[in-house]
C-alpha positions as CSV (number, residue, x, y, z in Angstrom):
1,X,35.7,237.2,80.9
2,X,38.9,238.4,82.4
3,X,41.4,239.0,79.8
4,X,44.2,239.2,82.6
5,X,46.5,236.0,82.3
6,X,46.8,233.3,84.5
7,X,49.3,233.3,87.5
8,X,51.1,230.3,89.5
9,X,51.4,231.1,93.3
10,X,55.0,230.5,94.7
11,X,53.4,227.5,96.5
12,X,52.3,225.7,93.4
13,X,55.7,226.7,91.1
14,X,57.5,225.2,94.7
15,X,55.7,221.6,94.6
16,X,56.1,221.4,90.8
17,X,60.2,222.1,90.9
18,X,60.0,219.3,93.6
19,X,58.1,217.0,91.4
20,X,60.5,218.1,88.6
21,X,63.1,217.0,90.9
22,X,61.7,214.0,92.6
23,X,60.7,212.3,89.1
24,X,64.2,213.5,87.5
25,X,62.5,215.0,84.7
26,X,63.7,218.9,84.5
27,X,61.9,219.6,81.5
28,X,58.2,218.8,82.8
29,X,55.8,221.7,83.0
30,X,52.2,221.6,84.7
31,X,49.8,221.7,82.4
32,X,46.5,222.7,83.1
33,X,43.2,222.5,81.1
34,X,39.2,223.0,81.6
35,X,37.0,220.1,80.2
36,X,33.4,219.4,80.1
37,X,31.9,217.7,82.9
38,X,31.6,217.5,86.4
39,X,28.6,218.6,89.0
40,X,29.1,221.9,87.9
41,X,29.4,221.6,84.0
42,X,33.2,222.5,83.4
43,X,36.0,221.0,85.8
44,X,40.1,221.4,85.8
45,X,42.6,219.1,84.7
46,X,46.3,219.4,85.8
47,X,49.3,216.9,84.6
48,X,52.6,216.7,82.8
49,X,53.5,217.6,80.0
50,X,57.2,218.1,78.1
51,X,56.1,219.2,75.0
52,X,54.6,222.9,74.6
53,X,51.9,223.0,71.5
54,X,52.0,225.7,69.0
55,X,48.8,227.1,70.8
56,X,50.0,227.3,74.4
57,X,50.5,230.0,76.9
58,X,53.5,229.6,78.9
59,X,53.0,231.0,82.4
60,X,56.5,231.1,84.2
61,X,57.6,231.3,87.6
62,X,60.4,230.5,89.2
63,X,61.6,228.4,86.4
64,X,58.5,226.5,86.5
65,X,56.2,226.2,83.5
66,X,52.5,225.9,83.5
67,X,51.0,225.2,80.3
68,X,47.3,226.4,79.3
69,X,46.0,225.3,76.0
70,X,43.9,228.2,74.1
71,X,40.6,226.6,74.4
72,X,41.2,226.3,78.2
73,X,42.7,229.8,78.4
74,X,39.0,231.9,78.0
75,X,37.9,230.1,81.0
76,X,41.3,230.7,83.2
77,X,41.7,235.0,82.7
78,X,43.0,236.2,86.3
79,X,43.2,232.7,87.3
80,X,45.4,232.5,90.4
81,X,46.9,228.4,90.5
82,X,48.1,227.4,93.7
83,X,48.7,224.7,95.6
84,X,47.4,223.8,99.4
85,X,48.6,221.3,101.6
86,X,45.8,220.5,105.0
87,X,45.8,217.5,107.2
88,X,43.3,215.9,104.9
89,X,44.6,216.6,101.6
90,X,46.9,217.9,99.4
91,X,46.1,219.4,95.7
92,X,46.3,222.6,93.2
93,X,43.6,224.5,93.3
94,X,42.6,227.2,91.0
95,X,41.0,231.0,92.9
96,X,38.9,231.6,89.2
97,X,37.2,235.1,89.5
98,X,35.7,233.6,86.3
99,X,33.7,231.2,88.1
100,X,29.7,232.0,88.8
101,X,29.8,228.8,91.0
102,X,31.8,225.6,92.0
103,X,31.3,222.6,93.6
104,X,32.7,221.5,97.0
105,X,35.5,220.2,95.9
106,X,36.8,222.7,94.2
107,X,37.6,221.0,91.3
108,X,34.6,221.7,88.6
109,X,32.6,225.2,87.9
110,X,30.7,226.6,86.2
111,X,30.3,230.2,84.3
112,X,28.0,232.7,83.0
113,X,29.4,233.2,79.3
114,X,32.7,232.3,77.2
């Protein structure tokens, strides 16, 4: 796995000061986390959080926080987490060079080895 830590693109650190903003909350911080499931056997969760556990990374960027829980963190080395908007949709995504292969929506993957 890639021991490099993960990295929040300027696009995703923009939309979550704006939801920090919008929602009048300045202490949110994305959080993102891998779970079991989807068609591909691990998928990504992002939300909210306030509260930073004892086992967090804190990736910063433009006094945004994204928090990654240690379990999740093996999965996410070199991780780039951005966020895309297209006429269809709008949603962070994460550019894992982790992944061996993900599903079409870009929201489950699934790996060789943890």
């Amino acid at each position: 796995m890639n021991e490099t830590a993960p990295t929040l693109s300027l696009s995703a650190a923009t939309r979550v000061a704006a939801l920090k903003l919008r929602q009048g909350k300045p202490d949110i911080k994305l959080r993102l986390s891998v779970v079991g499931g989807g068609c591909s056997g691990f998928q990504y969760r992002f939300g909210f959080d306030e509260t930073v556990a004892e086992d967090d990374l804190v990736v910063e960027r433009d006094g945004v926080a994204m928090l990654i829980d240690a379990t999740s963190l093996p999965f996410l080395g070199g991780a780039v987490i951005d966020y895309t908007e297209t006429l269809g949709a709008a949603a962070f995504q994460v550019k894992n060079p982790n992944a061996q292969s993900s599903c079409g929506c870009g929201s489950s993957f699934s790996v060789f080895s943890v």
